[in-house]
N, C-alpha and C positions, 0 to 999 in steps of 0.2 A: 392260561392267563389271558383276559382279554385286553387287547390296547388301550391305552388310556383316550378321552375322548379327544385331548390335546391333540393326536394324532392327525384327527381328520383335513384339517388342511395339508400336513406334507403330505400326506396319503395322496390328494389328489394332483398334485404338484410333481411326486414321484413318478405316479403312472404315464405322467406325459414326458418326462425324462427318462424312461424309461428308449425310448423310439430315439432320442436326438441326438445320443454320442457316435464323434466320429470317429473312425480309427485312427485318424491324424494325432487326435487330440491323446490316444496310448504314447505317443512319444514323448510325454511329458510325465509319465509315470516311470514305477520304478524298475531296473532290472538288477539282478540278484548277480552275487561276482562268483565268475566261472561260467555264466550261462552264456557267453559271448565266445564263439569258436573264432574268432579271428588270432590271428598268430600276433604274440605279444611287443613285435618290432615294429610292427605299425599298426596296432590297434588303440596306441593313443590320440592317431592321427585321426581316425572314423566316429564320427558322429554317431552314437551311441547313445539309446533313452538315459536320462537321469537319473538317478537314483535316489530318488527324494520326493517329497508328497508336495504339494503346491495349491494352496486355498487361498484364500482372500476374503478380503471384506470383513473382516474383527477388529475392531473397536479398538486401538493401540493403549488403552488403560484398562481394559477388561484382562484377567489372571488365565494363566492356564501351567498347569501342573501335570502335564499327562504322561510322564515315565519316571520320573523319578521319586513319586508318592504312591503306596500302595492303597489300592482303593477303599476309599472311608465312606461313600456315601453311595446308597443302594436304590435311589429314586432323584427326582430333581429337588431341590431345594425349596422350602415352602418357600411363599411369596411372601415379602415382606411389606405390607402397605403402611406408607406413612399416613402420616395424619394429614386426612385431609378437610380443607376448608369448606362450610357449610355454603348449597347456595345463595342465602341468602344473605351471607357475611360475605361474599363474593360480589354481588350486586351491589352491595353497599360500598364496597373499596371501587367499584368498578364508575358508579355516578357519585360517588362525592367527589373524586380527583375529575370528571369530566365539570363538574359543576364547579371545582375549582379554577380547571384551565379555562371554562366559560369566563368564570367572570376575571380571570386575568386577561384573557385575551380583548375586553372589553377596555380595560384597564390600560393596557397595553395599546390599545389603537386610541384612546381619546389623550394618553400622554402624547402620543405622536402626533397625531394630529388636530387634534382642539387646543391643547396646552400648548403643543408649537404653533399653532396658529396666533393665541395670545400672547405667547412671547414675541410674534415679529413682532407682532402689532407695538408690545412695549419699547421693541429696539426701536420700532421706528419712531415712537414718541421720541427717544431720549435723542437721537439723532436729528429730530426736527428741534431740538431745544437746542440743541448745541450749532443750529443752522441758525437760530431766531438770534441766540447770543452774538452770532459772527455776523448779521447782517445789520443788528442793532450798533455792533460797537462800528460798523461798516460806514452805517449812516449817519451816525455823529461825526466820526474822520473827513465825512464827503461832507458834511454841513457846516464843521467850521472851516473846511477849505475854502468855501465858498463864502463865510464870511472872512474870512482874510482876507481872498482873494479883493473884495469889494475896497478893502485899505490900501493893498498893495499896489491896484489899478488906481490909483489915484493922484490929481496932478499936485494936491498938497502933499502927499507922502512923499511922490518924487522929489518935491522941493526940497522936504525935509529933511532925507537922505544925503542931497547936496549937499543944502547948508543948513546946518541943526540949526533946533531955534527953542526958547524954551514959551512960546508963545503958543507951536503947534501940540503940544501935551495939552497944555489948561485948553483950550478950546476943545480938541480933539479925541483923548484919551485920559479919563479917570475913573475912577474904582467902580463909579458909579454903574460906568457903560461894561466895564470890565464883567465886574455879577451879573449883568444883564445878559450879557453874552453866551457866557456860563464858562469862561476862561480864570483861569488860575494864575494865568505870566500871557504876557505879550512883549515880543522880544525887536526891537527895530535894526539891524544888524547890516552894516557897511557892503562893500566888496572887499574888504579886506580884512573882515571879521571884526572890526571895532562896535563894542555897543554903542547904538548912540541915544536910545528911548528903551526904555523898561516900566514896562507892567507888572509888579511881581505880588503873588498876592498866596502864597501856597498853604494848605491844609494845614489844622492845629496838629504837634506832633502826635497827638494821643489819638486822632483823625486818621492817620497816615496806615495804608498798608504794607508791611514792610517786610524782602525776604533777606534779611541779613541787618549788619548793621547800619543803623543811620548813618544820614553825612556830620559831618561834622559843624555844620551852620549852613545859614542856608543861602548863604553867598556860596558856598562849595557847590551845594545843590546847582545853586543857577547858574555857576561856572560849568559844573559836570553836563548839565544840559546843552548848555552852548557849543560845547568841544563837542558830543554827541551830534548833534544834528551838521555840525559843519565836516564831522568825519563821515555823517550820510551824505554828503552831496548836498546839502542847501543851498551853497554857494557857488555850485560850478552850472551855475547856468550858463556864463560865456555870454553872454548880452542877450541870451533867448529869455523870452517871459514867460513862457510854457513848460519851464520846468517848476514841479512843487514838489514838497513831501506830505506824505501822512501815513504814519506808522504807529502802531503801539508797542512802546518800548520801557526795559527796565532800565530806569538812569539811577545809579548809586541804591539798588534793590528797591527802586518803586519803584510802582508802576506808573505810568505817562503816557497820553495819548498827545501826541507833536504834530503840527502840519506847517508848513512852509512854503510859504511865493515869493517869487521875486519882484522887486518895488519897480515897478511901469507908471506913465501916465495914463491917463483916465482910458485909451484906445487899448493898450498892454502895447504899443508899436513899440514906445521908445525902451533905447539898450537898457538892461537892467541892473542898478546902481549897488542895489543890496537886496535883503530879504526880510521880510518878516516872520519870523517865528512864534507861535500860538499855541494853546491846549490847556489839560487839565491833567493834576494826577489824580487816579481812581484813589478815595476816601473811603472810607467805612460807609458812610452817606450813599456814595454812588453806586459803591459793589450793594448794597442790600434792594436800592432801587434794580437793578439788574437782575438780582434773584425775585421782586416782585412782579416784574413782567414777564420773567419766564419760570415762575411759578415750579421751581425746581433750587434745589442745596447747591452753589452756585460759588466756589472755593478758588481764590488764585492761588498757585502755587510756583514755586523755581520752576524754572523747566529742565528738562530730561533727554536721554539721545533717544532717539526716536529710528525707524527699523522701516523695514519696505511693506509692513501692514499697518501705518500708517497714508492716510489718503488725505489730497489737498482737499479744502474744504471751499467752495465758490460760493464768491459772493453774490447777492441779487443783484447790483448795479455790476459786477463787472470787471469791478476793479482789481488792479495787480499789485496797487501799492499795500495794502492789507493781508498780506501772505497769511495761511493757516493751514495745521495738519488736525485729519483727525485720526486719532487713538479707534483701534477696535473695542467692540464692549469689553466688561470685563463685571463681575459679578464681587457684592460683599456682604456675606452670607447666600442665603436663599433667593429672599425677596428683595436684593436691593440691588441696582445694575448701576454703571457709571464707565464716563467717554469723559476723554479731555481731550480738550481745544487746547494746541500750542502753534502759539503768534513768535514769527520769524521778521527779521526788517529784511529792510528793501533788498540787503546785502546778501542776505540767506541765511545769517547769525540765529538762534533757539532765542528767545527772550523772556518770556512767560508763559504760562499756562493757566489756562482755568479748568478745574475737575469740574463735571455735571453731575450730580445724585438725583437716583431718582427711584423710587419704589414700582416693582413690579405688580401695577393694582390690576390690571387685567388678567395677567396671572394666578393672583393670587385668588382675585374671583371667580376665574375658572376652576381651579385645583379644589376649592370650595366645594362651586360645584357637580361635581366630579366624586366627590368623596360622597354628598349628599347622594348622589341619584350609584354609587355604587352601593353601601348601604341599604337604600331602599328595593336595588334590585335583588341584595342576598335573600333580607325577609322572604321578598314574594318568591326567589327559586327555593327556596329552605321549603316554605310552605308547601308549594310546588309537589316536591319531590318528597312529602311526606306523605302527600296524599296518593302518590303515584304505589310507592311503598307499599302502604297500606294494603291499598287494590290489586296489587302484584300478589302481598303476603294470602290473600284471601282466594283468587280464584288461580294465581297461577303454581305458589311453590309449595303449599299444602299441598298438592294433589301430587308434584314430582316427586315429595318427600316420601309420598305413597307408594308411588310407584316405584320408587327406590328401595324401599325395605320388600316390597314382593319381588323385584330384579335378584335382589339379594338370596331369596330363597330360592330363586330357581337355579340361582350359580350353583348354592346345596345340594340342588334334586331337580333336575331338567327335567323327569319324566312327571307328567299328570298334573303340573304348574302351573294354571295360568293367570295374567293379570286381570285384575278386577276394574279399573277404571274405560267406563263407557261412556266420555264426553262426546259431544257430540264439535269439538271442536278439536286442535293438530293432538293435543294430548292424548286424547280419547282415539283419534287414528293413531299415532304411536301406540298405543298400548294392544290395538288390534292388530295393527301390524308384528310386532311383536310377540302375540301370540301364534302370529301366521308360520314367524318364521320359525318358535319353535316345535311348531312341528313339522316344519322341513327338516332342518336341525335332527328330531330321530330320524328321521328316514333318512338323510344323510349318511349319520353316525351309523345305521347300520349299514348301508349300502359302502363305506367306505375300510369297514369292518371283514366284509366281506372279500374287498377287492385286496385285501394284506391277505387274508387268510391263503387265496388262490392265486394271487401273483408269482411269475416264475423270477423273477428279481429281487432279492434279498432287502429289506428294509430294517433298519436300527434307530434308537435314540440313546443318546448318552450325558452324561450331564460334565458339568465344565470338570472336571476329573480324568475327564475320558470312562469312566465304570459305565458301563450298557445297563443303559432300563429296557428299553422294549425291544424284542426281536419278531421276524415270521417265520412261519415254518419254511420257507425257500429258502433265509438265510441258515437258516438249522442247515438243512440238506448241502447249502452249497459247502459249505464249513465239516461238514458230519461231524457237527455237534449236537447236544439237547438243548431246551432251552436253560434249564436248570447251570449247564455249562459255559455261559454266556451271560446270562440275567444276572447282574452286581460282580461280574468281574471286569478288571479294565481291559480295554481292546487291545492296551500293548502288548498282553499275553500272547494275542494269537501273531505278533513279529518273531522274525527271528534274529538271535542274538543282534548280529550284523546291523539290524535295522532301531535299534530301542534309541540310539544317541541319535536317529536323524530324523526322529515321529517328533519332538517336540517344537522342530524349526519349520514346517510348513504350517503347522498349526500358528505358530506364534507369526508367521508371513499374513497369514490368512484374518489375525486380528485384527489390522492396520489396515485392514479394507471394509470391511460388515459386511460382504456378501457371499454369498452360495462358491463352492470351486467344485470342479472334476478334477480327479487324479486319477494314479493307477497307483497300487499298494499289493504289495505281498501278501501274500499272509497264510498259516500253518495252518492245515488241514488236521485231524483228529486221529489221521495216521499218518502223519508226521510229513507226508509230503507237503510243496510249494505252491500255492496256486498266486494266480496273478491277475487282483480283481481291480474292475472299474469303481470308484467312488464317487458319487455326487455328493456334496454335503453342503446341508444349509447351518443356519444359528438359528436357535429359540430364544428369544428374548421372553422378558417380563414385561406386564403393562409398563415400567419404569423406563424401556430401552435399557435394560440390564441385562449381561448375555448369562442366559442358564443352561446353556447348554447345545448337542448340535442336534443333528435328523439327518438320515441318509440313504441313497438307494445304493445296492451293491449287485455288480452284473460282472460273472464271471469272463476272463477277455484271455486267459490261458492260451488257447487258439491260435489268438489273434498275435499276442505275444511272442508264439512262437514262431508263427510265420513271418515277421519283422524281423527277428533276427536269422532265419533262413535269404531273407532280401539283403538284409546287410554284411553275410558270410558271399552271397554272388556277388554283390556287387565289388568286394573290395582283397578277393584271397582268388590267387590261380585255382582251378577246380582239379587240375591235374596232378602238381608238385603240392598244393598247400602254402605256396609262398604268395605272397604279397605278389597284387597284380600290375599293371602299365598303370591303371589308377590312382593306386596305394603308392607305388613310384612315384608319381607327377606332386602329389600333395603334402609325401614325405620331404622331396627334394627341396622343396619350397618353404618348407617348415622351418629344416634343417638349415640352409641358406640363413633363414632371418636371425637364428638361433647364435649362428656361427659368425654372420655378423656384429651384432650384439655385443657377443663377448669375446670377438679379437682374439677366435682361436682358427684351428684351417681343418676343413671338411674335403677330406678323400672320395672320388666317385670310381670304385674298380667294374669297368665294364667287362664281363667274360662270354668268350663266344666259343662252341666247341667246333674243332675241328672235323674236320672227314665225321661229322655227324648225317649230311645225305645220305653217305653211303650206307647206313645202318638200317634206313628204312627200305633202301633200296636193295639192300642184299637179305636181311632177315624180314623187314616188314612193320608195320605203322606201332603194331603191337607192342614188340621190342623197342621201338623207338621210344614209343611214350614210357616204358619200364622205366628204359636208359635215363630218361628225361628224371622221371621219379628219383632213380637213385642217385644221380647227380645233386638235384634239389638237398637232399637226405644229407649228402657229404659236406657241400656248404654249408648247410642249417647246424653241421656239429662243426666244423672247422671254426666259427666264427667268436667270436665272446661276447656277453653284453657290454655295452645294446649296442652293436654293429646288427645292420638290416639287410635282408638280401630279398630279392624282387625275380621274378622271372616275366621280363620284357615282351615273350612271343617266338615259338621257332625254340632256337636252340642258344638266345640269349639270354642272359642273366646280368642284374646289376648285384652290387652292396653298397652302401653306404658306410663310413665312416668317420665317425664327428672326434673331433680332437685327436686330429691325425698327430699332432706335432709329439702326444704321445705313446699313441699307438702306428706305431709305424706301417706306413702301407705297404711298402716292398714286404715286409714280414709276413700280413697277410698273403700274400701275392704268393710269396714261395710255399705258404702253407695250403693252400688252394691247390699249387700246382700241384705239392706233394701228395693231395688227399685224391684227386682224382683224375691222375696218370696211373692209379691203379689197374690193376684189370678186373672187368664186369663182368660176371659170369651170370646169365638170363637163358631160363631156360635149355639148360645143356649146352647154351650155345659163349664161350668165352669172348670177350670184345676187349681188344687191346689195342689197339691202334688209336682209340679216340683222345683225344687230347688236346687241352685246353689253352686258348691265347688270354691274357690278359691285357688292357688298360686302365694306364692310370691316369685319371685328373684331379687338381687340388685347387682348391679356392681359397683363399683368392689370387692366388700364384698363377693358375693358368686361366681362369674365368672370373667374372664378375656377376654372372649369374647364372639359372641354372640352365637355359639355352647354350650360354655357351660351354659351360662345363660339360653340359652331355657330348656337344661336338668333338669337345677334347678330348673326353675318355674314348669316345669313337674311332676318334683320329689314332690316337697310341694303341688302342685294339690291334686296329689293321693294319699297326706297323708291326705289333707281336708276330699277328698272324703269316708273314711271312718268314720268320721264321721258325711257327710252329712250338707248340710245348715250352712257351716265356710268354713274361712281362716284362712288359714297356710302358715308362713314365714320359707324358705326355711332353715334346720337345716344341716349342712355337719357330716355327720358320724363320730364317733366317732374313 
């Protein structure tokens, strides 16, 4: 059966991984239990290969089923191609939304900045309006001050202030002069607030602007006035003639513009006797003439409290006695914006307001035209882009659609295939280029056909089931399988029992990454023995990034295997006795320590050293010695129960260990030690009776706190056995 042509990339992917594994990287493979000669009291503590497969790089939502479903499918999975979109339904979705975000983005930038442009422009109108309002009503305040002022500076008003007279009216003040003026009352008023001359002349009611109810007659009126302007200060000038008022105020809900001087002789030198009081209430008359010079809806209303985005409004001349705030814009509806003006007296008091309306015409003339010239820009890009279309449909995607359905057939039949389009433009080199490359493509395919055939590395494919589609003849040989024995059955056949429940977690490791892993994997040979191979293993995906499946090189590492754990029996087991070595000791002790602290129980350390053991070597020889040494090891190793551990330190010492001493008693062991080997050794024809053993004993955390000092102790208590020979001694701290 020849390889599928899918093949040829791992093919060549393989042969270079083939050369790059290290032997480091087998310690992350598996090893089979029982193949570890380390002695079982401290072979938990030895770092030891894994026992488990280890990939990466799988897609954490991609399936996998590899031991616990019996193989159902016998090749990979067709491909399933969605529906896909035409290019030229493509191009079309791709420049209508660019021609969309064109002309928004057009859209977008002349709202921002032409239309904000024309909306300052509007604020500023309305705000110039609301300045002309303040300087107009400014200039009348400051214009009748100034004609009062011409009364008040006068030697006959002083006179008449002294001493009234009703001579100075008929000459000086009648109705006449009153409308002339453009006054409504003129008020001649004492130091002591007495009227003594009146002007009074006020608006018909129906005239009147009014924010609540009337007065009650219009003596109340002109009383309310009076009290009003004398609670401003009109009369506290204190003999100065340089005090005046002019304010616009609400007296009994109308509105009043007041100004006030103090009555001087003709210089203003002399003290000042009283005041005169002047003004007009605003009329239907006067508010509409107000709206025709500022050319804007122009509404008095109550006033309101008012907030810190409120700002003072300055007059042109200057003045302080005219206080105003202005309101920030504020919109009603769309196109109409509106600012109020509210007038404060001298005191700081809210008195009135006037709203300003005003329509936002340059706005609304821009957003016109704006709409006009976006409009005219869709036509021309529509048009545009039809004709581009067009020209596209003609010389570009007819010819791909061509070369689409001949691509298509070569997917079919790669051999004797080739494209027919000879543009002389990228299409027409695409298509020759593509003819180029398939006939590299055969020659590839067979060249890489070849290199599976003769490879000494085992290669496979298998589909996300784990069931094997492709093998080589190397992997046949390394296996002594056929292919027939292999081709649609799952790989977990060739596990053993032991291993079937831990083949499905490195795989499922391996999916939560999407890429290629090295392991090391067991696996049954076809006469039943174990062998122990290296795995490289990639994913097959589908055009979709859908995984279908894996691909893998396999390299037998048996060898290698075995010589790792020949490294790991020297390094950590005496080679003489078989016990655990001064290394195995140091990483037990320490283990056992942390273990023992943990759980608040007490760990025994029995140090034993044999006695008159020199003389053994020295009277029969090295040979016997090391027997002796042997069967001594042998007596402990059965004296002991699990999991007590015993260690041979070097020489003619030995440790054990003993974790939860409190209920395995240590003296117990201790006498059972002595018991077992104060026997006599008969070696070689030759009987040994004299040799016999000292014990010490240490316990943690009773006599150490860790394991330096524990060894000292068991030390210590040794060598106090040891004087007296064939005992145990539990370690006593100095007095």
């Amino acid at each position: 059966m020849e390889p599928s042509p899918r093949t040829a990339a791992a093919v060549k992917s393989g042969a270079c991984l083939l050369t790059s594994t290290l032997i480091a990287r087998l310690l992350e493979g598996w090893v089979a239990p029982g193949d570890a000669r380390l002695p079982e009291e401290y072979a938990a503590q030895v770092t030891q290969p894994r026992r488990c497969i280890e990939m990466s790089n799988f897609n954490s939502h991609d399936r996998v089923s590899l031991c616990s479903q019996p193989a159902a499918r016998l090749m990979l999975s067709p491909i399933t191609r969605p529906h896909r979109m035409p290019l030229r339904t493509r191009l079309l979705w791709l420049f209508l939304p660019l021609l969309a975000a064109s002309l928004g983005g057009i859209w977008l930038l002349s709202e921002s900045i032409l239309l904000s442009r024309f909306d300052r422009e509007d604020q500023q109108r309305l705000q110039e309006g609301a300045t002309v309002l303040h300087n107009r009503l400014d200039f009348e305040l400051k214009r009748h001050l100034d004609i009062v002022r011409t009364y008040a500076w006068w030697d006959a008003s002083y006179d008449f202030i002294q001493r009234p007279n009703e001579t100075f009216e008929q000459e000086n003040l009648d109705h006449e002069m009153l409308d002339d003026l453009g006054f409504d009352f003129v008020l001649f008023l004492d130091d002591r607030g007495h009227l003594q001359l009146k002007q009074w002349s006020p608006p018909a009611p129906d005239q009147r602007v009014l924010f609540g109810a009337p007065s009650a007659s219009d003596q109340a009126l002109l009383e309310a006035l009076q009290q009003r302007a004398i609670r401003l200060g009109a009369l506290d000038f204190r003999g100065r003639t340089d005090h005046s008022l002019s304010e616009l105020l609400l007296v009994d809900n109308l509105p009043t513009l007041l100004v006030s001087v103090p009555i001087s002789n003709n210089q203003g030198s002399a003290p000042a006797k009283g005041a005169i009081l002047a003004g007009y209430f605003l009329d239907r008359e006067r508010l509409a003439n107000l709206r025709e010079q500022m050319q804007a809806d122009l509404q008095p209303m109550p006033n309101i409290a008012t907030d810190s985005t409120w700002k003072p409004l300055r007059s042109r001349s200057g003045s302080t006695h005219n206080q105003a705030l202005l309101s920030p814009r504020r919109f009603i509806g769309e196109h109409v914006q509106q600012v109020s003006v509210q007038y404060l007296s001298s005191s700081g008091e809210p008195q009135l307001r006037f709203d300003i309306t005003k329509k936002r015409l340059l706005y609304i003339q821009g957003e016109k035209a704006i709409n006009f010239f976006l409009g005219a820009s869709l036509l021309v890009a529509l048009g545009a882009f039809l004709v581009g279309y067009l020209a596209l449909e003609l010389w570009v995607l007819r010819r791909v659609q061509r070369l689409n359905r001949e691509v298509a057939e070569v997917g079919r039949n790669a051999h004797s295939i080739r494209l027919s389009d000879f543009g002389n433009d990228e299409l027409g080199q695409l298509a020759g280029e593509m003819n180029q490359m398939l006939e590299r493509l055969e020659h590839s395919e067979a060249r890489d056909r070849a290199i599976l055939q003769s490879m000494r590395d085992g290669y496979f494919e298998m589909d996300v089931d784990g069931v094997i589609l492709t093998v080589n003849p190397a992997l046949c040989q390394l296996l002594g399988q056929t292919r027939e024995t292999l081709i649609g059955h799952p790989y977990y056949e060739l596990l053993g029992e032991d291993d079937l429940a831990r083949a499905r977690q490195p795989f499922q490791r391996a999916m939560q990454s999407g890429a290629g892993k090295t392991f090391a994997i067991p696996l049954q040979r076809a006469d039943g023995s174990l062998g122990y191979f290296e795995a490289t293993v990639s994913l097959i995906h589908d055009l979709q990034g859908e995984l279908r499946g894996y691909r893998g090189i396999v390299r037998d590492v048996s060898d290698q295997i075995a010589y790792q754990q020949q490294l790991l029996e020297m390094a950590y087991r005496d080679p003489l006795t078989g016990l655990g070595n001064r290394k195995a000791f140091d990483e037990q002790l320490g283990q056992a320590l942390l273990r023992a602290g943990s759980g608040g129980s007490e760990l025994a350390l029995l140090y034993l050293d044999l006695d008159r053991f020199k003389e053994v070597n020295d009277r029969f020889g090295h040979d016997i010695g090391d027997a002796l040494l042997r069967t001594v090891a042998e007596r402990v190793r059965s004296t002991l129960r699990q999991p007590d551990k015993a260690y041979r330190l070097g020489g003619d010492e030995f440790a054990v260990l003993l974790e939860d001493s409190q209920e395995n008693n240590p003296q117990r062991l201790a006498e059972r030690l002595l018991a077992a080997l104060v026997q006599p050794i008969a070696l070689n024809g030759e009987r040994i009776d004299f040799v016999t053993p000292s014990i010490g004993i240490a316990l943690y955390p009773r006599h150490a706190g860790d394991a330096e000092g524990l060894v000292r102790a068991a030390d210590s208590a040794m060598y106090e056995a040891k004087r007296q020979r064939n005992h145990y001694c539990l370690y006593q701290a100095p007095a």
